[in-house]
Every structure is written in structure tokens, then in C-alpha cells.
C-alpha positions in Angstrom: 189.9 92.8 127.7 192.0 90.4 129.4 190.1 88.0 132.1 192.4 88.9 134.6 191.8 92.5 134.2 188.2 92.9 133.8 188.0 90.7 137.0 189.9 93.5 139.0 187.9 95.8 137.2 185.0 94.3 138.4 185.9 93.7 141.6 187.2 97.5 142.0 183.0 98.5 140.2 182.0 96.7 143.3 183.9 98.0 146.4 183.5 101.3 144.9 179.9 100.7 144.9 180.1 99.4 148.5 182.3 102.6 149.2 179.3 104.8 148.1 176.9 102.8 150.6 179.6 103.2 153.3 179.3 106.9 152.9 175.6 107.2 153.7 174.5 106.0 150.1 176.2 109.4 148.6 180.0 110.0 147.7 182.2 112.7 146.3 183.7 112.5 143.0 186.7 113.2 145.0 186.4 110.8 147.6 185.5 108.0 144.8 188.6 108.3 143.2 190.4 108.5 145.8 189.4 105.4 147.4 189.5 103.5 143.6 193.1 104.7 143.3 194.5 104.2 146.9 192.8 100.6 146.9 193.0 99.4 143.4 195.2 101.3 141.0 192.4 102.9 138.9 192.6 106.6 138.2 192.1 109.1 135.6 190.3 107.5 132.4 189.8 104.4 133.9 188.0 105.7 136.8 186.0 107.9 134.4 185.2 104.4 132.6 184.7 102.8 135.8 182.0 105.6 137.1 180.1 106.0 133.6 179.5 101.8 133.7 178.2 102.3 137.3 176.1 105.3 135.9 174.8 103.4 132.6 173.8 100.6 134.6 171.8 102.9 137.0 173.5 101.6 140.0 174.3 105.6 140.7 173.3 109.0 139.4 175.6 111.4 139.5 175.0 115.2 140.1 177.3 116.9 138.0 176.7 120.2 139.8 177.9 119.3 143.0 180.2 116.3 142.0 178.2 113.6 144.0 177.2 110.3 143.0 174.1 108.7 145.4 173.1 105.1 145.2 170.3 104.0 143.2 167.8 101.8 144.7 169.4 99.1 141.9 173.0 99.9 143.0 171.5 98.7 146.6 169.8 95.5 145.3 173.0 94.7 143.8 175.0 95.3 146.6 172.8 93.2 148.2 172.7 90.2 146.3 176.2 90.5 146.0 178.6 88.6 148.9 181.3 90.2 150.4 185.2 89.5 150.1 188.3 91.1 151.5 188.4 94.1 154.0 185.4 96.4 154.1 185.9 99.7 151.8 187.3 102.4 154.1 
């Protein structure tokens, strides 16, 4: 993958992580999307990517019953540890 590219991809992994945490620590599948495509141009199978590295990693689980992904307690350390840059996820 090219540098530029997984940078953005990494940088979307993180505001949509920080999305999550804006919602109360649980999001929609919907709303997710959404938010990844309005903000950073990643839809369809790369949002499906996107969510299953965010679920491998355990920074989420994700109810597949009632579409809802809730932060893990390591999503939160992450977010954590992590700074901060541009506009908060909204």
C-alpha cells in the first residue's frame, strides 16, 4: 500500500475510533459509515476493511445483531495515548 494512503487510512481508523467514543463509546454501523464517508472518502469495502482491522485489533466489538460497534477498553487506551489533530469527529 502506498505511504500516503495507509497514512489516510490510518488517520480515518483513528477518527472513526474517536467518532465511536463521541457517541457514548457505542455507534451504529450506519452512523460509522457515514461519518468515514462524509469525512474521509472511505465507503463500501474499504470501510468493511477499515471496521474488521478495528475489530481484529480488539479496539471494538461489534454486535452483528443489532449493527453496533462499542469501544473496547483497548480501543480507549489507544485513544488515549493517542494526540489529537484536526477538528473533533462530529
Amino acid at each position: 500500500m502506498d505511504e500516503k494512503v495507509a497514512r489516510h487510512f490510518e488517520k480515518a481508523r483513528m477518527a472513526v475510533l474517536r467518532f465511536v467514543e463521541g457517541e457514548g463509546g457505542e455507534a451504529t454501523l450506519h452512523s460509522m459509515h457515514a461519518y468515514s464517508e462524509r469525512r474521509y472518502f472511505i465507503a463500501h469495502k474499504r470501510f468493511s476493511e477499515l471496521m474488521e482491522t478495528l475489530v481484529d485489533a480488539g479496539l471494538v466489538v461489534y454486535d452483528v445483531g443489532e449493527g453496533v460497534a462499542t469501544l473496547t477498553e483497548e480501543g480507549r487506551r489507544l485513544l488515549a495515548e493517542t494526540p489529537t489533530t484536526g477538528p473533533s469527529p462530529r
